[in-house]
N, C-alpha and C positions, 0 to 999 in steps of 0.2 A: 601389382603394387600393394605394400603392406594396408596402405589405407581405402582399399576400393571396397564399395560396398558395406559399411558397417551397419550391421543389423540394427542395434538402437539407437539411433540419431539422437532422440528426446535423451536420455541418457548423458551421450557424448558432450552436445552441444553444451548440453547444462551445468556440465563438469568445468566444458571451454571459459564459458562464460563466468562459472564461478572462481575460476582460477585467475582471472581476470581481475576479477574484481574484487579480490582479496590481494591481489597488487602482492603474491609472494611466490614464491617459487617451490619447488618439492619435497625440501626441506621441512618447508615453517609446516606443511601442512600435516607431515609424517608428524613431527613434534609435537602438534596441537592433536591430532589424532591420539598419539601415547599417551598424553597428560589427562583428557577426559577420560581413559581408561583406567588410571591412576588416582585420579578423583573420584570417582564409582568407589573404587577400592578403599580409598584412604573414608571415604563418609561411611561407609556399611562399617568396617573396623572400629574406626572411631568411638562410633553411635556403641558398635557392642562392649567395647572396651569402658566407656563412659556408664554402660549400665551396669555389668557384672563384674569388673575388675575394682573399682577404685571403696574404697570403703569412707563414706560422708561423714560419720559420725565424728573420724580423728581428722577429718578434712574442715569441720565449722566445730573442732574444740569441742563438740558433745562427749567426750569419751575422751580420758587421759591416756598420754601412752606410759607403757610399762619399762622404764629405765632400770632393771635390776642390777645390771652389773655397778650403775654409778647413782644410786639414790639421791645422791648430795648434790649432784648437779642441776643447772636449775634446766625444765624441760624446752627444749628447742624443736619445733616440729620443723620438717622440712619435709616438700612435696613427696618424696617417693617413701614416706611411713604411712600414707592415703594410699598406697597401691593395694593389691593384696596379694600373695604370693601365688605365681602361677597356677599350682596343682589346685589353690584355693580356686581363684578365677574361672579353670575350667569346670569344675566342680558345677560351679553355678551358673554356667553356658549350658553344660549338657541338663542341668534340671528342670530348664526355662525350655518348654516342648513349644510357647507360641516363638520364642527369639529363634529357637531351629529351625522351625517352618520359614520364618523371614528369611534366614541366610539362605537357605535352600532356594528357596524363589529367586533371593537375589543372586547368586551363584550361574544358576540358570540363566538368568537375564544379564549377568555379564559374559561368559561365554557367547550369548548371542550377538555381544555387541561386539566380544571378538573376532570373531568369524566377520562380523559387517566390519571390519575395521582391516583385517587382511583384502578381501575384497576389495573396500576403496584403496589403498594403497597399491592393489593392483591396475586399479584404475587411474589414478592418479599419476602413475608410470607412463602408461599406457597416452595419458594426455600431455603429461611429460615430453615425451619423447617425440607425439607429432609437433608441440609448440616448435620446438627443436631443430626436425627434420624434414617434414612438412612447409611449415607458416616459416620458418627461417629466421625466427624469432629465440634470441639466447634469454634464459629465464630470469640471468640478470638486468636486462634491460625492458622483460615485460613492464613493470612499473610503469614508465613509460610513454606506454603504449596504450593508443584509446580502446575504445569497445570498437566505435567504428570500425578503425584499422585492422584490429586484431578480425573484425566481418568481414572489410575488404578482402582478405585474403582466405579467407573458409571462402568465400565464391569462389576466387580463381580457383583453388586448388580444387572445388567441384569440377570446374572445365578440365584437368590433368588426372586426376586418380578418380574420379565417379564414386563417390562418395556414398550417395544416391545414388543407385541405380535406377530409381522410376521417374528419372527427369534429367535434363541435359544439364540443366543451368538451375541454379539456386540463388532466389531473391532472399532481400534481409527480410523481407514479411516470412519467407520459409522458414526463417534460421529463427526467429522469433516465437513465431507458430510452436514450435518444436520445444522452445526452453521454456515457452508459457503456459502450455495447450489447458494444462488443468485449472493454475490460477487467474486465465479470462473467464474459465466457467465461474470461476467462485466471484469473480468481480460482476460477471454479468447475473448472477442470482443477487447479490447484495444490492447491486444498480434495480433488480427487480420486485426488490422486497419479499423472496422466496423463502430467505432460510427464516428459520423465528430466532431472532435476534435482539428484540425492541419488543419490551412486557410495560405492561402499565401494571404499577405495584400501587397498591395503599399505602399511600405517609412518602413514597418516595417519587411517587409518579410517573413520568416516562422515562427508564432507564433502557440501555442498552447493557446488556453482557456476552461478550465471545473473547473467550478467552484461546490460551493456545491449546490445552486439554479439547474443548469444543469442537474448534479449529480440525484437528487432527482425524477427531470421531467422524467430522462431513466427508472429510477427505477420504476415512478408510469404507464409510459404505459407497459414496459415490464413483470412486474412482480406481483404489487398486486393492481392497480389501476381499478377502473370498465370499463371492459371491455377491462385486459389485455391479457396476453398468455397463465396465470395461472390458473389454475381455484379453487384451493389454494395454500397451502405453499409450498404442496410436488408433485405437479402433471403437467404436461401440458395438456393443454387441446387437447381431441381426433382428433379433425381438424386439429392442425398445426403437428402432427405427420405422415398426409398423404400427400403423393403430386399431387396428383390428383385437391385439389383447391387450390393451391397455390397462383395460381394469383388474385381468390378471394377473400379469405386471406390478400393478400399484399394490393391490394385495401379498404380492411375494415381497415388494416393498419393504409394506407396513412388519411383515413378519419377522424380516432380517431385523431393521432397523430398533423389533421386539426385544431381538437378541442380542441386540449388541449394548442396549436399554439396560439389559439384569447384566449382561460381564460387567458393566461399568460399577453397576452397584455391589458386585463379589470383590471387584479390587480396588473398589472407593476406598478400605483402609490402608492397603499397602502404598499408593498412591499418595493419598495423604498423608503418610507418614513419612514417604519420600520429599512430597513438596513442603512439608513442615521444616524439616531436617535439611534441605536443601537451600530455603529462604536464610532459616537461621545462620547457618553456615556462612552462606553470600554478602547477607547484608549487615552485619549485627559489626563485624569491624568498620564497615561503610558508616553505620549509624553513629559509632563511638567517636569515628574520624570528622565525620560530617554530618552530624544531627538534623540540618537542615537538609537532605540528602534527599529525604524519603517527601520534602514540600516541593521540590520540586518536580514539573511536568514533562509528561512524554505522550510522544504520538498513540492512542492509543491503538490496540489490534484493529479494533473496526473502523477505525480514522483511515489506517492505512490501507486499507479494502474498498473504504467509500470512497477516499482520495484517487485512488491507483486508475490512471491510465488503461485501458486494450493494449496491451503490447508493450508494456513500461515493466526494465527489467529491477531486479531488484535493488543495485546500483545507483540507479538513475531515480528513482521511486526516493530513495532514503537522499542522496544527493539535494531533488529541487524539496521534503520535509524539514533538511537542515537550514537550508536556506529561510522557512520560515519560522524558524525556532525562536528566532530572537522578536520578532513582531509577535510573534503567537504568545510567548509571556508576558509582555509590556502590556497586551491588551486585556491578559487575565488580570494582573496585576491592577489593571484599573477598577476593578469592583472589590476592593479591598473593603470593608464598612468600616464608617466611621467610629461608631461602638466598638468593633472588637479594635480597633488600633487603640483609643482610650486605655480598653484592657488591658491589653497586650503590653503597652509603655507600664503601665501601673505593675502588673505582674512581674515583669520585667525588672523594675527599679526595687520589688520586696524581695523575689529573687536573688539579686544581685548584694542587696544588699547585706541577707545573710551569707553568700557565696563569698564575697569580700573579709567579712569578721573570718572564716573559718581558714580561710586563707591568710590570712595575717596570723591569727593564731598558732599555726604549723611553721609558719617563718619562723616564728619563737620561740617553737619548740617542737619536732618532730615528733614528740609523743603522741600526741594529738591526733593523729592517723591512727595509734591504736586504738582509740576508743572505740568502741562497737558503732556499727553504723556509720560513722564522719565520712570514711571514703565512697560511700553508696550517695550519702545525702551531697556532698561536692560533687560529684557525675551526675544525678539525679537535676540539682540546680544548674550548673552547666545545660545538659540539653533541655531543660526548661528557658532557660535565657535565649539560649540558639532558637528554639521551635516562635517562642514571641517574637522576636527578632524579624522573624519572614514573613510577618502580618504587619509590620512596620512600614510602611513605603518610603521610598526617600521621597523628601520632604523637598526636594529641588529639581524634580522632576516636575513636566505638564507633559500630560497623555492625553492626548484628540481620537476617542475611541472611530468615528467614521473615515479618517486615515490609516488605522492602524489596522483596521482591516480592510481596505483596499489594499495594504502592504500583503497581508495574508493572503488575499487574494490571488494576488500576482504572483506567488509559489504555490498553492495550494489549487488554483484551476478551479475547484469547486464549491459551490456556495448557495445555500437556499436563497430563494430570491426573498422571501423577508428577512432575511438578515439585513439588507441593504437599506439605509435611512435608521435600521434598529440599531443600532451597537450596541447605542448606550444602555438597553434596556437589559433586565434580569435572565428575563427569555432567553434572549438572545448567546449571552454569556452562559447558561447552564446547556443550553443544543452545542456549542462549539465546547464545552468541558468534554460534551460527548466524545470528542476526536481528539481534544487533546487536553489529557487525564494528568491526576496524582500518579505518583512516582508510588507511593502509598497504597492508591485505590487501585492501581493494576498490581500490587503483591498479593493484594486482601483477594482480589477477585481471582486470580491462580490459586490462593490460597483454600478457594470456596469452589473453586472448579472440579475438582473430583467427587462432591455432591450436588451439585444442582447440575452436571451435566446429563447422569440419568436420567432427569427429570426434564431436562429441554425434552430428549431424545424422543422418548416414550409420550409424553404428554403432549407437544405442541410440534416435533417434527412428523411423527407419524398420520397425522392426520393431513399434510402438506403430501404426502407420497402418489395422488396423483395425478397433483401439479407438476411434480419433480417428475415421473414417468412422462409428463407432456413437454416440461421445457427440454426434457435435452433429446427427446422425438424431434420441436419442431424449430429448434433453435443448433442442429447440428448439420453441421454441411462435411462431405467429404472432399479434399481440395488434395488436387493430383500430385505425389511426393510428396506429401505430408501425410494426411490419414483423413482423421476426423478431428475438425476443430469448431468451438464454439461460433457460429454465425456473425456474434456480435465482434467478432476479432478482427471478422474482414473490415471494419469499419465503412461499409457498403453504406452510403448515404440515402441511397434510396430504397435501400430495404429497412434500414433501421434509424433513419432517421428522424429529427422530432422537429415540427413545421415552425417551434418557438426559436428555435436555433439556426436559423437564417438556412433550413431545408426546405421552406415553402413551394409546393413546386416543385421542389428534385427529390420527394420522396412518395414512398405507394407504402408505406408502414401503418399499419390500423396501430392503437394504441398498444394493444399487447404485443406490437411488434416493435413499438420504438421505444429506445434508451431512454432514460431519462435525466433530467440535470444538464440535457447536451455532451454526457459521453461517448456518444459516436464521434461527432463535430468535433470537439475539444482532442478525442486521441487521435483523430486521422489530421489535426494540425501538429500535435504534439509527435508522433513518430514523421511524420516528411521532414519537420526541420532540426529531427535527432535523425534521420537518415537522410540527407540532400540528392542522396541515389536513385534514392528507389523511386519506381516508378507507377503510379495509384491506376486503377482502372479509371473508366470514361467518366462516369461518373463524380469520382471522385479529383481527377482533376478538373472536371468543372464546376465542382463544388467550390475548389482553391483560386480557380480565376474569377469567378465571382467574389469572392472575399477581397482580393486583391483589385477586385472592381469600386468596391466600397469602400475602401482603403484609401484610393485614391478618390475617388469622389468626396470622400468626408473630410481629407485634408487638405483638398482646395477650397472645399466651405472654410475651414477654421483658415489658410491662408488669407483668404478675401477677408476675413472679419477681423485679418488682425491678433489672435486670439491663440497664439502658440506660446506655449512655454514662456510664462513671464518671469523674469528676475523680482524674488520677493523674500523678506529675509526670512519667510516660515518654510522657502524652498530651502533656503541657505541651513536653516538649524536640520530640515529633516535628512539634507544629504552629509551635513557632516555626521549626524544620529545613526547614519544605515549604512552609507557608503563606503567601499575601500577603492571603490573603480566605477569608471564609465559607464557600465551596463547599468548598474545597480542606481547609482545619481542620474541616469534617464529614467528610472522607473519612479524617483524622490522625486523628479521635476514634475511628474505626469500628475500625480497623486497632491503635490503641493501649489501646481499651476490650479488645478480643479478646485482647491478648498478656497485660496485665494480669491477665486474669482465668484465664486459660489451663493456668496452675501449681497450682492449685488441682482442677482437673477432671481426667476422663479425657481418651483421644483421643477417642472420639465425644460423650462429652457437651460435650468444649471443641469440636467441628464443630457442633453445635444452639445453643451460645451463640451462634458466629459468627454464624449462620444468625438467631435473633433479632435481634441486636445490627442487622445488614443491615436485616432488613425494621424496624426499629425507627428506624432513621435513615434508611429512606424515609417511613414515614409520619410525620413531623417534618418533613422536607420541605416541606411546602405551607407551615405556620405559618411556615418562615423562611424562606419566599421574599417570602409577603406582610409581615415586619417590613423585610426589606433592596428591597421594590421602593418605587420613589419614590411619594410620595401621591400624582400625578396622573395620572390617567390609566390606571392598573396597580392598583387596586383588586381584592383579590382575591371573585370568585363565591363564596364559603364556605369553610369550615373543617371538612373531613371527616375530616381528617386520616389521607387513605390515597393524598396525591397521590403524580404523580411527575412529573406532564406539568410544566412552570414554565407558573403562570399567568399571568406577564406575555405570556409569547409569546402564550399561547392568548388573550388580552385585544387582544393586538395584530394577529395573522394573523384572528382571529375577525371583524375590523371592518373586515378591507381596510386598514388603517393602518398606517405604519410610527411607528417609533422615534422620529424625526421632527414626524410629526404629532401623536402622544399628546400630548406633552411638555409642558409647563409654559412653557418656554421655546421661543425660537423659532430660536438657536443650533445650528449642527452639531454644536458640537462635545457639548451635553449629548444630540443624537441618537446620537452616536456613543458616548456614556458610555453611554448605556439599552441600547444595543444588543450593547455588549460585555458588559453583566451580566446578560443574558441568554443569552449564548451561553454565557459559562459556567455559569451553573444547568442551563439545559440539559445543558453538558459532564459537570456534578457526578452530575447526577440518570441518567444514563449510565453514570458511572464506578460509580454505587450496585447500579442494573439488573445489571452486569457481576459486582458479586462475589455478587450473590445469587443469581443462578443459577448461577452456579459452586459456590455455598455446596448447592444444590437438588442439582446434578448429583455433588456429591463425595457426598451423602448417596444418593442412587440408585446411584452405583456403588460402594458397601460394602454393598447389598444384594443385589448383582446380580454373575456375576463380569465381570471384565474384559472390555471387548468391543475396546476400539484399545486400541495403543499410538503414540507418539509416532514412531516409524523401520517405518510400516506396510509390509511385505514386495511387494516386484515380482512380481505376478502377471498376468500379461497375457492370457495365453490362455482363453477360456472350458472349454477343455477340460480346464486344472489347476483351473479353479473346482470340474469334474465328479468329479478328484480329491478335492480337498478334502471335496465334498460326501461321499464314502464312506469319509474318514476321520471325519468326524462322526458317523457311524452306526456307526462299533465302537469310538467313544469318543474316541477319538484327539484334540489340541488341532486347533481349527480356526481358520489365520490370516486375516482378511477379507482378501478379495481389493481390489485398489486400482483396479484398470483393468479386470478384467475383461469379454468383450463381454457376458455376460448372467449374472450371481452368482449365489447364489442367499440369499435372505433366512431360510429356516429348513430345518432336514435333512427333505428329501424329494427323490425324484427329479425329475430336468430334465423329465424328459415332465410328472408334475404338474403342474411351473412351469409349463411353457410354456403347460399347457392351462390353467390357472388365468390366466395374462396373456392368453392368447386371448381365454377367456372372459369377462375384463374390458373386453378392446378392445372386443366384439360388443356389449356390454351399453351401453357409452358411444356406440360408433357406429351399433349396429343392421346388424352385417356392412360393407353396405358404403357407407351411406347415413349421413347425422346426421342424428337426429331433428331434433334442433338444441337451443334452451338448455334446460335441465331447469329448471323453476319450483318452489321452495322457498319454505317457508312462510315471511314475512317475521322478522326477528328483531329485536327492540327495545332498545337499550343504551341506558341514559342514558350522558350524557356521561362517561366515565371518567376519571380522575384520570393513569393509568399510562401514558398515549397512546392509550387508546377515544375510541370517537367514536359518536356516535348515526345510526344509519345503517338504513335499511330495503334491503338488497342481495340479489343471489345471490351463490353461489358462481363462484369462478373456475373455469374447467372446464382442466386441464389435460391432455394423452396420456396415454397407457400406453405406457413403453415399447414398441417394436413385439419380436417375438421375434426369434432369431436365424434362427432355421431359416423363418422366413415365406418364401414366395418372390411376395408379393402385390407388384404393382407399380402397380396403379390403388388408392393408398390414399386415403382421405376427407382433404381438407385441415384441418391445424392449425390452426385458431381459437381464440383464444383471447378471449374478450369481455371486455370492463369494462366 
């Protein structure tokens, strides 16, 4: 079979996936591929043609031209008397020794992207061609067609052509694993506080910078750069899996990362001169067009890093961000000052004022644009007007900052817990600018990325290097038919779970082993009810019927009390404000039933109404998904009223079918209608997941004192963890260490730990042998509502971290089974 066996999955998949989800066929991609190499082309020319060809002085009138044949006429310059005659122009290319060195560079660097642009178009055929013949999927109707669907069938067709060779059958966690593997690592360093991303400046305070230059630099020493960790796509290399040279290791590390510290600063000018020349280029008609262009916000890079899911493709990531785009400005928008609007209206009104006269003036007489200056000073007042304008708030607007970020919430998943009761406050609003920035401040910051990334590299990552030598030692598992993937991926509840996140009890994770914010928790609900298929280990689905325990338990508290969803006109104004559809006006009700009733209670009794109110508008759920899903074909299995999974999906993934095929009709386009309202009940029933356990975890941490905060302190060394630990013991506050190489999870001494982790290792390995899978008794779920699934499994067997001080270097290899 053409397709058996394909050597890079990670590769493959990624291509699948991206083709997907750029919803176009092999065309737009060939096209879009030519034009960027076009663009390369057409800015290098440009830029040189703009420096050595055109002559300024007959270009701004400094220098008359020389009309001999018709002296008498009057002088009329027109653009091409600014050019300068070729043999001229070259002339002054070949004198300019630094403009040759640049084209030469850049010559080189576009041929490279040649060559990478034949390659993907080989590729792109290649994916072409199984969507095709394979998935039986025509590239006009991919559009379509979901993510799901288009996974559904990469399974089956692992069971016909063996795809994979090292496994019979491929779950969607495989096919995930494979198109994620390196960006769970980067999520699970950021969730850890590894990488140095977050500086405290003088005058500016806590800032965050990672840009996409930065971004790029992690990726090339960590991952596929020469002489990273990898030693390809899907493997780490045998060295950093022992701990025995660790510190040898970390030193070869720090050395690279030395080196790759001075290339950044040898081609911090070409670089800059590219991103200077590249911004110009991009946004200066944007500016002209849209002055207000560059006021406006966007997710910034490390929003969508801190945001991002275990296993959230990049589709689905930018998909539930859009969704909170419009909450996320309304709530910046509310700390506008009342001073600068003052300003701004006054500015504004002198602005316009003069922009008016000059304009009236040209009505009367078009000469008036000749005058020097007039047409600079009219665009100048223009985007002066525009830029006031966006410090103005409408004046018939009322913004409720502690709703408006419960809306954020409910897309976004993730949130420091003092945010919560803060909104209103300055704090508050300058940590969430963190995530979601100027349109502005993220050009200035690419802008300033090609010098201050040397200086992250060298100064503050290097010294991390033998943190980073530890986490992806004791945070990598090998998982059969796939390779080597990040630990924190399997979303193993009881390896990496955090006890504030409703894992009390079903986790064995010391602090350096669990997520935090509730990342484990939050992605393994978020992928079961973006996969209704797939099927979790032991653990992990009983982590889900538990949820589903509480779920119902909390919404027959708020039943008995009466105390659901009340009709009230601040529900009324926030669902006509948000909503286009039922998902979205169950999340208005949830957030406007809470405020409503809010002024009547305390603060912890109005936190247990929330907390009803939530699980009460998930178990409603199921009933109004089977009223809004279409009679055919989407029939819902019963009425237990404690869903949360959407039963259309589970009717649809359950039968091998798609959207498509269920349907009534036999039209794309009502495929494509089934499939979008789907994907939002889905979204809804996620967005619901997300504030109840937030609603669970604000209730556990007013029981419990503080364990993070949101600006968790730099502690690198295992040997300040050692500190810390003997400030816990005479009382003293104790700050969780963020990167620590071995922390310690409760006040006892390090020898303890260590022999407590020993003795875990021995106990899972048997010294120095694997017993091998440990057989548990099977466990029986019916089919869950919340994203269970009925499954007879083991458990996943995940490491133990190894210790620091081990100096074993023949260790039993990492397996990880499914």
């Amino acid at each position: 079979a053409p397709w058996h066996h394909i050597e890079n999955l990670d590769l493959f998949f990624s291509r699948i996936s991206f083709s997907r989800a750029r919803k176009n066929g092999f065309t737009c991609m060939l096209i879009g591929e030519i034009f960027e190499l076009m663009q390369f082309i057409f800015v290098v020319a440009f830029t040189t043609f703009l420096i050595s060809c055109v002559d300024y002085d007959i270009l701004f009138a400094n220098k008359a031209l020389n009309h001999s044949q018709h002296p008498s006429e009057p002088i009329k310059v027109t653009l091409p008397d600014a050019f300068l005659p070729p043999n001229v122009c070259s002339a002054r290319i070949q004198a300019n020794s630094f403009l040759i060195c640049i084209l030469v560079i850049a010559g080189v660097f576009w041929i490279h992207r040649l060559v990478k642009f034949i390659y993907n178009i080989c590729c792109y055929w290649e994916i072409h061609s199984f969507y095709i013949s394979a998935l039986k999927i025509p590239m006009s109707t991919l559009p379509y067609y979901t993510w799901q669907e288009v996974q559904a069938r990469i399974v089956q067709i692992q069971k016909e052509h063996q795809i994979c060779i090292h496994k019979k059958e491929l779950t969607e966690l495989d096919i995930y694993h494979r198109i994620l593997r390196f960006k769970n690592y980067m999520v699970a360093m950021v969730n850890k506080s590894l990488l140095p991303i977050r500086f405290r400046l003088p005058l500016l305070g806590d800032t965050v910078f990672y840009t996409r230059g930065l971004k790029y630099n992690f990726e090339l020493i960590f991952f596929w750069g020469p002489g990273s960790l990898f030693e390809n796509e899907w493997s780490l290399k045998a060295e950093y899996k022992r701990a025995g040279n660790r510190l040898e290791l970390a030193e070869k590390l720090s050395t690279r990362i030395l080196w790759i510290g001075i290339a950044n600063f040898l081609l911090c000018p070409l670089i800059l001169i590219w991103q200077i020349l590249y911004a110009f280029f991009s946004y200066t008609e944007i500016l002209k067009r849209e002055p207000g262009s560059l006021g406006a916000r966007c997710w910034s890079l490390y929003g969508r890093c801190y945001l991002r899911h275990f296993n959230e493709l990049d589709h689905e990531l930018h998909s539930r961000l859009s969704k909170g785009y419009k909450p996320a400005s309304k709530y910046m928008n509310c700390f506008i000052s009342p001073l600068l609007t003052i300003v701004a209206k006054n500015v504004a009104f002198f602005a316009g004022s003069i922009l008016a006269v000059l304009i009236a003036l040209t009505i009367y007489d078009e000469d008036v644009l000749a005058v020097e200056h007039v047409l600079t000073t009219v665009t100048l007042l223009g985007v002066g007007i525009t830029v006031c304008r966006s410090f103005i708030p409408d004046q018939h607007l009322v913004f409720c900052p502690e709703q408006l970020l419960r809306v954020i919430l409910a897309h976004i998943h993730y949130m420091p817990d003092h945010w919560q009761g803060n909104a209103h406050r300055y704090e508050t609003r300058d940590e969430f600018a963190q995530l979601f920035q100027y349109k502005a401040v993220f050009i200035l910051e690419e802008l300033l990325s090609p010098i201050i990334t040397p200086l992250i590299l060298i100064i503050c990552l290097r010294p991390k290097s033998l943190d980073i030598v530890d986490f992806f030692r004791n945070f990598t598992v090998e998982v059969v038919g796939v390779g080597d993937t990040c630990s924190f991926a399997q979303m193993d509840v009881r390896q990496h779970g955090h006890p504030a996140w409703m894992s009390a009890g079903k986790t064995e994770a010391s602090i350096y082993q669990q997520a935090e914010d509730g990342k484990t928790e939050l992605s393994l609900m978020h992928f079961a009810i973006t996969n209704p298929k797939w099927q979790p280990p032991r653990e992990s689905t009983a982590f889900i019927g538990f949820l589903k325990e509480r779920v119902h338990r909390d919404s027959s508290v708020a039943l008995a009390q009466q105390a659901v969803l009340p009709e009230n006109a601040l529900f009324s104004s926030i669902q006509s404000l948000q909503s286009e559809s039922e998902p979205h006006s169950l999340i208005a009700n949830v957030i406007a039933g809470s405020s409503a009733l809010g002024f009547h209670v305390s603060r912890d009794g109005q936190a247990s109404r929330h907390l009803s109110e939530v699980a009460s508008a998930l178990r409603s759920f199921s009933p109004l998904q089977s009223a809004q899903q279409p009679s055919s074909g989407f029939q819902a299995s019963g009425r237990d009223g404690e869903g949360a999974q959407p039963r259309g999906a589970s009717a649809m993934t359950a039968s091998g079918a798609d959207a498509r095929t269920v349907s009534s009709g036999s039209s794309a386009w009502e495929g494509q209608l089934q499939s979008m309202i789907l994907s939002e009940y889905a979204s809804t029933e996620m967005s619901l997941h997300a504030l109840y356990m937030h609603e669970l975890h604000k209730q556990h941490a007013q029981l419990e004192p503080e364990r993070h905060t949101w600006h968790r302190r730099e502690s690198d060394e295992s040997g300040e963890s050692a500190h810390e630990e003997l400030d816990a013991q005479r009382g003293g506050p104790v700050p969780i260490p963020r990167s620590a190489s071995y922390p310690f999870s409760s006040p006892r001494q390090p020898a303890e730990e260590t022999a407590t982790l020993q003795t875990g290792f021995q106990r899972r390995y048997g010294g120095i042998t694997d017993p091998g899978t440990v057989h548990r008794a099977p466990s029986h779920f019916s089919r869950l509502p919340l994203g269970g699934w009925a499954e007879d499994g083991q458990s996943a067997r995940h490491p133990e971290p190894v210790p620091e001080e081990s100096s074993e270097d023949e260790l039993p290899p990492q397996i990880h089974k499914v």
